[in-house]
N, C-alpha and C positions, 0 to 999 in steps of 0.2 A: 332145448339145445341151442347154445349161442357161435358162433362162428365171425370168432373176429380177428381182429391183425394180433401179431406177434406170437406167434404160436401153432402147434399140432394138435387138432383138435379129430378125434378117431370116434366116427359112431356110425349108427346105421339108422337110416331114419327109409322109409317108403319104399322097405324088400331091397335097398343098394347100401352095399358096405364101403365106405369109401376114407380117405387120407383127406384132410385139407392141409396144406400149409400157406399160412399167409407171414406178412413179408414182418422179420422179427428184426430189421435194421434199424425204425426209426424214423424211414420217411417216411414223408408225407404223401397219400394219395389222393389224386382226385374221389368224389364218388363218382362210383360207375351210375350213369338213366339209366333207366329201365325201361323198355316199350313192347310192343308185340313183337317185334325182329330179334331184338337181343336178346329176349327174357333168355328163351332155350341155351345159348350157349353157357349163358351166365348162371343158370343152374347146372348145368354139366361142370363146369369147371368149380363150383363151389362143392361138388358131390352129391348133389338134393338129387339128380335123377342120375339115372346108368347112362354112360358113356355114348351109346349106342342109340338108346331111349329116343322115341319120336312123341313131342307131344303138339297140340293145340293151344295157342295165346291167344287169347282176343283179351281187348280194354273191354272194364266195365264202367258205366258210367254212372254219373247220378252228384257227385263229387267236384267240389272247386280246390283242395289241396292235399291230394295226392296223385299216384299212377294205382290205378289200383288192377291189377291181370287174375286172371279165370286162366288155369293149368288144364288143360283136359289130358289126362293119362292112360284114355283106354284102357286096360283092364284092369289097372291101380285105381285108386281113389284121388279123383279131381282135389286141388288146391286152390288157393288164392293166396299171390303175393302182392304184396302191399309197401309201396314205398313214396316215403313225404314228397316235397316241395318248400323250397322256401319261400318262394313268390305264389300267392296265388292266383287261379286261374278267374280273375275277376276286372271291370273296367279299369276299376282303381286300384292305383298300388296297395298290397295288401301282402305283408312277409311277415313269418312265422318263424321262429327257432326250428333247426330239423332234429334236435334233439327229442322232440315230442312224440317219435314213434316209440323212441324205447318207453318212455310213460304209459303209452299207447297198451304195449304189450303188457306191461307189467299191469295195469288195469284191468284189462280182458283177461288174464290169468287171475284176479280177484273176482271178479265177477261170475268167471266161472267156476268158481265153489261156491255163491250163492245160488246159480241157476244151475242146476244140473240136470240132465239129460231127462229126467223127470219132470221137470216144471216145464208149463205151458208154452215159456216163450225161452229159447236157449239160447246159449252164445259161440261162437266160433272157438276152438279149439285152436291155440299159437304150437304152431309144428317146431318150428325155427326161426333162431333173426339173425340178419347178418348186419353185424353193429357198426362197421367202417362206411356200408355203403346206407344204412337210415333203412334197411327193409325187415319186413320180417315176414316170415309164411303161415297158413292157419287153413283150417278146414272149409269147406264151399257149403253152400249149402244145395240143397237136393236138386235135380233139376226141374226145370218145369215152377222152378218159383215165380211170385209176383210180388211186385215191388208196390205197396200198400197206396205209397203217393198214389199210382198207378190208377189204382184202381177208385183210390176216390176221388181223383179227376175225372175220371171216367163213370162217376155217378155211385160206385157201389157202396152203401153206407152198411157194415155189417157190425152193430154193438156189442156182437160177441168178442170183434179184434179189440172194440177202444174196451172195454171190461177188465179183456187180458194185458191190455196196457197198462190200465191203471194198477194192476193186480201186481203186476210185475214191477213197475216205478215205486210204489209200494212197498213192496216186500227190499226192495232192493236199499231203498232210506230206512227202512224200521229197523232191517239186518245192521246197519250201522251206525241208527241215531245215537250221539256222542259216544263213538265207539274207540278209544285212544290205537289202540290195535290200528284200527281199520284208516284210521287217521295219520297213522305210520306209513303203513301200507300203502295208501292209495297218492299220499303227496300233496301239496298245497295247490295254488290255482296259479301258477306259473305263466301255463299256456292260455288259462282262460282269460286272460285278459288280452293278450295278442288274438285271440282267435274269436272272442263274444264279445269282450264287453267294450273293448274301443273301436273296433268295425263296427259293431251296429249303434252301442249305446251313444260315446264320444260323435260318433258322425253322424248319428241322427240327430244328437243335442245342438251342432252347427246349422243345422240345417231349420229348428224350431227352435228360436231362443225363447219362445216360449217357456217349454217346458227343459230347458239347460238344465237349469237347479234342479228337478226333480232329478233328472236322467243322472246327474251328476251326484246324487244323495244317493242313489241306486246302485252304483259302480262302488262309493265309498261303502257300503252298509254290506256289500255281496263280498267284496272279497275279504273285510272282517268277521264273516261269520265262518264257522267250526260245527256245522251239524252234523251233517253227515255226507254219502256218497254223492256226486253229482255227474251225472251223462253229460252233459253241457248240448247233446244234441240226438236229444230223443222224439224222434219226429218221424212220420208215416214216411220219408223216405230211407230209413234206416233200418225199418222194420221189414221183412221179408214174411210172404204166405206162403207156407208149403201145404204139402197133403197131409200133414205130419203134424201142424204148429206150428208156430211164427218163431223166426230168427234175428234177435238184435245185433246191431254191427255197427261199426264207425265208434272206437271209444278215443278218441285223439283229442277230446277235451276233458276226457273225466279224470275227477280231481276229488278231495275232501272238501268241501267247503257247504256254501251256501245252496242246498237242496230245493228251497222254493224255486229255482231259477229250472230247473227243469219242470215244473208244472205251468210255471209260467211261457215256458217255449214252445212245449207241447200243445198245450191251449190254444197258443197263438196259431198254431198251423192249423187248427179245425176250422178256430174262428174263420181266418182266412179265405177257409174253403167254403164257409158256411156265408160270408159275402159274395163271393164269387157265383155261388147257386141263385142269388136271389129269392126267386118264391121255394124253391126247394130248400131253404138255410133251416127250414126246421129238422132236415134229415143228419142236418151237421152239428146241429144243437144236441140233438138226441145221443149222439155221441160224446158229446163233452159230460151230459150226466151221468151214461154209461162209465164213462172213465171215470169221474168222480169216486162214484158208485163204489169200483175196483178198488181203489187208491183208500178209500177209508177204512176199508174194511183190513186191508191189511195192515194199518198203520194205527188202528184204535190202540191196540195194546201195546206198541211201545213208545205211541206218543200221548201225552196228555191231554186232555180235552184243548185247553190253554194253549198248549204248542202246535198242534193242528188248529184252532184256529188264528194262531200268527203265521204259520207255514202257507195256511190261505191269503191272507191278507196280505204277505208278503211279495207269492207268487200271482196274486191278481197286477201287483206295481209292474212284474215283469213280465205279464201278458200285456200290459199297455206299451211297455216298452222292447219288447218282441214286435208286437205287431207296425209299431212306428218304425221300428229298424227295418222288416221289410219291403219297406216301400221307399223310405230314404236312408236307410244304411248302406254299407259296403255285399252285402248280399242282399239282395231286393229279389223277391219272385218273378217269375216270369210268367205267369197263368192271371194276372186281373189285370182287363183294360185301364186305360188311364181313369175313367170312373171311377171304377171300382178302389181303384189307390187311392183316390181321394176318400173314398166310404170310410176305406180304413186309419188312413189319415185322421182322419174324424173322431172316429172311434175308438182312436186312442190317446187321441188329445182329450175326450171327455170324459172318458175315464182318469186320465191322470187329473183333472180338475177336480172332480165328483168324487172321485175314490170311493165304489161302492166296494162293501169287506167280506162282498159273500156272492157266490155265483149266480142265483136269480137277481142282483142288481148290475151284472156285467151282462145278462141275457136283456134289461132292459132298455140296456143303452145298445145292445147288437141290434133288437129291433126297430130303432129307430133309422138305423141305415143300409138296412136288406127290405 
């Protein structure tokens, strides 16, 4: 259900039957922010809750561009509404089209008929969007979840999650390896370039002219490819544990394109973490094979021996260049000492040198700087 300007739009959505009319003249309106103070009214007056209705806002964090609000509804079913940002919330200037939430939506409305309520790892449900103000509303996940980052900062390495990872990243590329449908559907890489590959790749390349030309052969060769689905940001903070199975979320860069670039992002965030451990990095490796593990198994039969292993090869470039981008891109971690940034530094300069084409020659260049 969409709710937008010029028009009466009559539904019932969360047990309240309501009227919208928005404004069919022509002008132009500001967007309305959104924060924990206004959310409530701004729902009453759109019709999402009853007039009367008392709920709960708090911001959820985790996020450099969006607002993103937790509805608590007491005896209804809790929400989460989600609205962009042009700027984002980073040292450096960093602006995004706000167009990208309705892609947003329209993606997560894709994704969820590959993953349905059934599969290991599911996706949020889009309730509503309101198209004038860039937001739209979607299902919560249960409470008492944990935020995956979370927890394997906090040491807990569980290869049951990266399995389900892989399993899921998997299934989700195989379901639309050159799939012209799905290609239609999900829309080209618009946003991904404002949102990946010139924050981190473009300004990590100024930063190591070194490796420019590679980082710059990477940007060209990713936004020409046509595989299949791409998350643009499938990472342990994105992932959600419940008591139930894990919840993915955040699709504001997924697009049709170039599919290695999420094996290669993902990667990068273990790796990462698997620096940061030091003599523990073999608990974070153990993870990367686990995902492997997942990820082949779903994708043997609709990708050819050949194309998985260019799909590898490709996303090891953009593990090197993930992991360069977090420590001198426009989003940089915030969890490894200045050391440790250097390790990685390292370790992704020699990869992009060496280019090993298969994952036991990326785990031998990880041990040389954990």
């Amino acid at each position: 259900m969409t709710v937008g300007r010029g028009g009466r739009n009559r539904f019932r959505r969360f047990g309240v039957e309501a009227e919208h009319r928005s404004g069919g003249d022509g002008e132009s309106r500001p967007m309305e922010l959104l924060n924990e103070r206004s959310a409530e009214d701004w729902l009453k007056r759109r019709g999402l809750i009853a007039p009367l209705e008392r709920v709960v806002v708090r911001a959820l964090s985790g996020g450099v561009s969006n607002v993103v609000l937790h509805v608590h509804r007491g005896v209804h079913s809790s929400f989460v509404v989600k609205q962009c940002r042009e700027q984002l919330r980073v040292p450096e200037p960093w602006f995004a089209p706000l167009e990208r939430i309705r892609r947003e939506a329209a993606v997560l409305r894709f994704c969820g008929r590959l993953l349905t309520d059934a599969a290991e790892v599911r996706v949020p449900q889009v309730l509503f969007e309101v198209s004038e103000d860039y937001a739209f509303g979607m299902t919560a996940a249960a409470d008492g979840y944990r935020v995956w980052k979370t927890l394997l900062l906090d040491g807990e390495t569980d290869e049951r999650i990266a399995a389900a990872c892989g399993r899921t990243l998997g299934r989700l590329h195989a379901a639309t390896w050159h799939d012209a449908q799905a290609a239609l559907a999900l829309g080209g890489p618009d946003y991904f370039d404002d949102l990946r590959l010139d924050p981190y790749y473009r300004t990590a390349a100024g930063r190591n002219r070194c490796v420019a030309a590679a980082l710059e052969s990477l940007i060209r060769e990713s936004l020409s490819r046509r595989d299949g689905f791409v998350h643009g940001d499938f990472s342990p903070k994105n992932l959600l544990v419940t008591d139930d199975g894990l919840m993915l979320v955040d699709f504001e860069v997924g697009h049709y394109g170039d599919s290695s670039f999420d094996l290669g992002f993902f990667l990068a965030h273990l790796t990462l973490k698997a620096i940061r451990a030091g003599e523990r990095a073999h608990r974070y490796v153990a993870l990367t094979e686990a995902f492997w593990d997942g990820y082949e198994r779903e994708t043997c039969g609709a990708l050819s021996p050949a194309e998985r292993r260019d799909v590898m090869r490709r996303g090891l470039r953009h593990l090197a260049g993930c992991v360069l981008a977090r420590v001198d891109g426009k989003s940089r971690v915030e969890y490894l000492t200045e050391e440790r940034q250097q390790a990685a530094r390292s370790l992704a300069l020699e990869l992009f040198r060496d280019g090993p084409d298969d994952w036991p020659g990326v785990l031998r260049c990880l041990a040389n700087v954990t």
